[in-house]
C-alpha positions in Angstrom: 2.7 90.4 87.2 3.6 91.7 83.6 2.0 95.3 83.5 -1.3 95.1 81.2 0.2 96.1 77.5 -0.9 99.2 76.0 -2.2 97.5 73.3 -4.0 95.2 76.0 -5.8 98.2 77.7 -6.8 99.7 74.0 -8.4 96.7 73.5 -10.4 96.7 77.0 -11.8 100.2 76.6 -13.2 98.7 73.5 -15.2 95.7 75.0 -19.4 96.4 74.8 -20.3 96.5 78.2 -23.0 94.1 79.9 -26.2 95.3 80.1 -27.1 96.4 83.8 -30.6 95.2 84.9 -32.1 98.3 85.2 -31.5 98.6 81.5 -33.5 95.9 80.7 -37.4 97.1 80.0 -38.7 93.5 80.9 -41.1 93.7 78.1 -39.7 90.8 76.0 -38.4 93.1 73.0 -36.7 90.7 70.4 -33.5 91.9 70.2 -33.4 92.6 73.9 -30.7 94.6 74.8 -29.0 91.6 76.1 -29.4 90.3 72.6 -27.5 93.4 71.3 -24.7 92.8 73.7 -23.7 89.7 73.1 -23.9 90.1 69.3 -21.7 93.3 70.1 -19.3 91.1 72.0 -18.8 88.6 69.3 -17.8 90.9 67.2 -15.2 92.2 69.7 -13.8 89.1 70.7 -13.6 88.2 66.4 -11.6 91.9 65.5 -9.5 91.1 68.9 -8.3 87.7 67.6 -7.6 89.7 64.4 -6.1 92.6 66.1 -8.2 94.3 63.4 -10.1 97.7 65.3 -11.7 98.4 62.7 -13.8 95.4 62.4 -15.5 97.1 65.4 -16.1 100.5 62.9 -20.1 99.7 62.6 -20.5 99.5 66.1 -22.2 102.2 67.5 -25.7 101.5 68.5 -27.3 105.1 67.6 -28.0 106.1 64.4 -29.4 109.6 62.7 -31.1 108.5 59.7 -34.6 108.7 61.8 -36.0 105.6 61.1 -37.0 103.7 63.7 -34.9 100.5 64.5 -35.0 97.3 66.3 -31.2 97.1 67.1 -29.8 100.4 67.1 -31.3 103.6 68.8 -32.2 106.6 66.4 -32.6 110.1 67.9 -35.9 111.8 67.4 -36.6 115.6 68.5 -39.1 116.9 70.8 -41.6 118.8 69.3 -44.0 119.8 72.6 -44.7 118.9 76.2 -47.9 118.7 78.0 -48.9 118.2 81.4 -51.8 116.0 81.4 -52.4 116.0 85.3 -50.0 116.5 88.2 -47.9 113.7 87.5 -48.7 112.5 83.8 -47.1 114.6 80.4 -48.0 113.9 76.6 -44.5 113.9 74.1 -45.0 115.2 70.8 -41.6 114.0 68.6 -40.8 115.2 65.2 -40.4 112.6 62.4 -38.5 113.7 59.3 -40.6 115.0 56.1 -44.4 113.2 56.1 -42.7 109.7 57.6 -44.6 107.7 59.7 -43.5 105.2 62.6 -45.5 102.5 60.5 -46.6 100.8 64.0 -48.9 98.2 64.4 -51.7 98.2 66.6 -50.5 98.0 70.4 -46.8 97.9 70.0 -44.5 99.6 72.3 -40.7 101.1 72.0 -38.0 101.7 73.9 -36.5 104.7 75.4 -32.9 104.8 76.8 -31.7 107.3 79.2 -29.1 108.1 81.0 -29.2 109.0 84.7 -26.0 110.3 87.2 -24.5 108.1 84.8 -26.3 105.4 84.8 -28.5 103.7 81.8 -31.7 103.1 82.1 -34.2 101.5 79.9 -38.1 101.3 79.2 -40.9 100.2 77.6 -43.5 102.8 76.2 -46.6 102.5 73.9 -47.3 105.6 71.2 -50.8 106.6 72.0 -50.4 108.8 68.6 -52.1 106.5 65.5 -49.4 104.5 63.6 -49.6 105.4 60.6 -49.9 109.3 61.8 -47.6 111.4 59.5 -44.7 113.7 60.7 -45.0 112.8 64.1 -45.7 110.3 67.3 -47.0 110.9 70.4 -46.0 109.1 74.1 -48.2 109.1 77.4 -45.8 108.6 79.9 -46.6 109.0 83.9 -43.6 110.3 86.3 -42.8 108.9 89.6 -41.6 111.2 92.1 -38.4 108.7 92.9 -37.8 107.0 89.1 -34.6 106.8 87.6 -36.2 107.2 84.3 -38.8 109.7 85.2 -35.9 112.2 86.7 -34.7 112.2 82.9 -38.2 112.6 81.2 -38.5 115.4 83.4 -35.6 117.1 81.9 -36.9 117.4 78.4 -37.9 120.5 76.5 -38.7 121.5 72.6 -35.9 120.9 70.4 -33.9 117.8 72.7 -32.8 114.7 70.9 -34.3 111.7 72.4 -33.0 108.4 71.9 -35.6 105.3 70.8 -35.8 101.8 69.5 -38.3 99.6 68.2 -41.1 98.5 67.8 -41.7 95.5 69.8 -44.9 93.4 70.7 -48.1 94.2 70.0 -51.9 92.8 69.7 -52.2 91.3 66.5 -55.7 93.1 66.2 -58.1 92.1 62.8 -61.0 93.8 61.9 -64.3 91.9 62.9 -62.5 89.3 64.1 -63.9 89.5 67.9 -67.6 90.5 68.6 -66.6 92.5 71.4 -63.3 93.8 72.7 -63.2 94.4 76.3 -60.1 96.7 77.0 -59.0 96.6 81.0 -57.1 99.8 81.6 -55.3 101.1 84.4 -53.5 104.6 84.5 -51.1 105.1 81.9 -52.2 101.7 80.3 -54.8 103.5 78.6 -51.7 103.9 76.0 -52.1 101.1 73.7 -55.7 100.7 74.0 -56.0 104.5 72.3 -54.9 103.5 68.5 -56.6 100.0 68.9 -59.8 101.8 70.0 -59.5 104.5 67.1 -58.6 101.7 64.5 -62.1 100.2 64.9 -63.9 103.9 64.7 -62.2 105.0 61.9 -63.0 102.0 60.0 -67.1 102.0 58.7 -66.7 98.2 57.6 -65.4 97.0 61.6 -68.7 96.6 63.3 -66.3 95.0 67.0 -68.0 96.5 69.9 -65.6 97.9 72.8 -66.3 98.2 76.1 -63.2 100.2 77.8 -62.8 99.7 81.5 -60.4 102.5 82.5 -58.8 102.9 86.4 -58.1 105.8 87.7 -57.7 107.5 91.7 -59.7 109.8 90.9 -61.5 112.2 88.5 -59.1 114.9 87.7 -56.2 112.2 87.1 -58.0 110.9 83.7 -55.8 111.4 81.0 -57.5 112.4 77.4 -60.8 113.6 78.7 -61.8 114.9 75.5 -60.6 112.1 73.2 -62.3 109.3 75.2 -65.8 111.5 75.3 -65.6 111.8 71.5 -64.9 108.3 71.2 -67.8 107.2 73.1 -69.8 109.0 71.0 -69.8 106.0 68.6 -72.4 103.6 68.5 -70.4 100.9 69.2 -67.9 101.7 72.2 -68.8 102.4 75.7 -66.4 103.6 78.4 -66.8 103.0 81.8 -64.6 104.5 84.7 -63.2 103.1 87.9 -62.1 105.9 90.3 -60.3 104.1 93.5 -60.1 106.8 95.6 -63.5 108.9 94.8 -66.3 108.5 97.9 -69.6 109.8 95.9 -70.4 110.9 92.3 -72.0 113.6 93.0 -69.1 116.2 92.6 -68.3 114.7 89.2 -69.9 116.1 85.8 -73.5 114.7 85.2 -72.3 112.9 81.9 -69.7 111.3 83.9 -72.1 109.9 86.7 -74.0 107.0 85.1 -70.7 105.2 83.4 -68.3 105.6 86.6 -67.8 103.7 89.7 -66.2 104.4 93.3 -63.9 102.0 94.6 -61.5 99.4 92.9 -62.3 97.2 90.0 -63.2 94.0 92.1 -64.5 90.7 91.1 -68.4 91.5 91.4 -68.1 94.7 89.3 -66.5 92.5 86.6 -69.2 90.1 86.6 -71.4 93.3 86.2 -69.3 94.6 83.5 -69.0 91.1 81.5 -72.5 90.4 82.4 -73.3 93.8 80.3 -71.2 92.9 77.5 -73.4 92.5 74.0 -71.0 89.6 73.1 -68.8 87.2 74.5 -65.8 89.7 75.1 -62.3 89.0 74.1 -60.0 90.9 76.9 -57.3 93.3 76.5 -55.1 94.1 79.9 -53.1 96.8 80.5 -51.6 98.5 83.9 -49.1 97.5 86.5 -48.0 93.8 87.1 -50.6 93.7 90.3 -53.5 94.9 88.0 -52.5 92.6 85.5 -52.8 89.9 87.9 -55.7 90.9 89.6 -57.8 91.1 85.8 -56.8 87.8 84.7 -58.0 86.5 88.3 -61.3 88.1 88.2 -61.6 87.2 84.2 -61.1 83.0 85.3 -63.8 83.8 88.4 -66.4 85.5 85.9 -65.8 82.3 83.3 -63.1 83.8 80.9 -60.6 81.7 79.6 -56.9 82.4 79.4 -57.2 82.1 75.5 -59.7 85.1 75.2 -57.3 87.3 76.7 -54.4 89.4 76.1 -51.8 91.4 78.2 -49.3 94.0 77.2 
């Protein structure tokens, strides 16, 4: 066997490598980073046939210019960290001069990270309004033993943080539903937030929201004071589901009469629908049981699949 040429082994070191799984956010993103790599590995296989390296010269998948990109990642600086509850932190990053992510309602991006080594990607949604100026803000929940989460965990003012987008989101028009009903577990509060502040910072959208939002318990709501000031307006009303709360009594009085012990089940979402002032359309949000669970209770309590949609 003919030992690998050096030429050979220059050109190896080159080759993009696949994707792993755990890179993958699972979120649908167009280009998916599987989309990346083979485009990547096109080129590689052309400047190989070549023998032409610099054909590869416009490679590298980060870029500094901080605008926000589909295909490449662009680094963006942490501006401030804060612990929401035990487990759950708010992201403030910096965004050069008075830019703005230019985000439409809902969408998400992704964050890559690199862990013992290994990459990992995933999906997030800015909770911070799109258009907001000079900054964006991420809602994102650690778990004890996630690859990602160690990472997060890591970060301080001034790091560079590596994101991509946008992708997905709920193609949202003013007026266009009588009612929105918004179905919220946990951290999937995230892109009901700019959907919900859309329609009360605009006097001519007249949609009424009902937010459903799950929680354990009391003390693990994120963005206490935003959603009280929210339901101040005449049009949206927010109820909460704790799971793991017995009684009511140790909550706040102006807590008691729009929050419910136990787990969003079928007969509560009757209730809910029942108390809707329109025939809701239904946005879903939370884990992939949740997700399932909603649209399940939805088609029990006469919702079709077309009057729903799921980030």
């Amino acid at each position: 066997l003919q030992a690998m040429s050096g030429n050979e082994q220059d050109w190896l070191a080159l080759r993009p490598q696949e994707p792993s799984p755990s890179q993958c956010c699972g979120s649908g993103c167009k280009p998916c980073i599987y989309d990346v790599y083979e485009k990547e590995l096109a080129q590689w296989e052309r400047a190989k046939a070549m023998q032409d390296k610099s054909l590869l010269m416009g490679k590298k998948e980060q870029s500094n210019n901080s605008e926000l990109n589909p295909d490449t990642f662009t680094a963006f600086s942490v501006s401030s960290v804060e612990q929401l509850t035990e487990d759950t932190y708010q992201y403030k990053f910096e965004l050069p001069g008075n830019s703005s992510l230019r985000l439409s309602l809902g969408q998400h991006i992704v964050l890559r990270g690199v862990v013992n080594g290994l990459e990992v990607q995933r999906a997030y949604t800015p909770i911070s309004p799109g258009n907001a100026e000079g900054y964006f803000e991420v809602l994102i929940k650690c778990y004890e033993a996630g690859l990602m989460s160690q990472y997060i965990k890591t970060w301080k003012r001034g790091d560079e943080v590596f994101w991509r987008g946008p992708f997905g989101g709920f193609p949202y028009r003013p007026n266009k539903h009588g009612e929105l009903l918004m179905l919220a577990s946990g951290t999937g509060l995230a892109p009901m937030i700019p959907i919900l502040q859309s329609i009360t910072d605009d006097e001519e959208d007249e949609t009424f929201v009902t937010l459903v939002g799950c929680f354990p318990t009391f003390d693990k709501i994120y963005l206490k004071p935003l959603l009280q000031d929210l339901a101040r307006y005449w049009n949206v009303r927010i109820f909460y589901v704790l799971s793991q709360e017995t009684s009511l009594e140790k909550l706040p009085w102006s807590y008691q009469e729009n929050t419910y012990t136990g787990r969003l089940n079928e007969d509560l979402m009757k209730t809910i629908i029942n108390s809707c002032r329109r025939k809701p359309f239904v946005l879903i949000c939370g884990s992939s049981t949740f997700n399932e669970d909603m649209s399940r209770y939805l088609k029990a309590a006469g919702i079709e699949e077309n009057s729903c949609f799921v980030f």
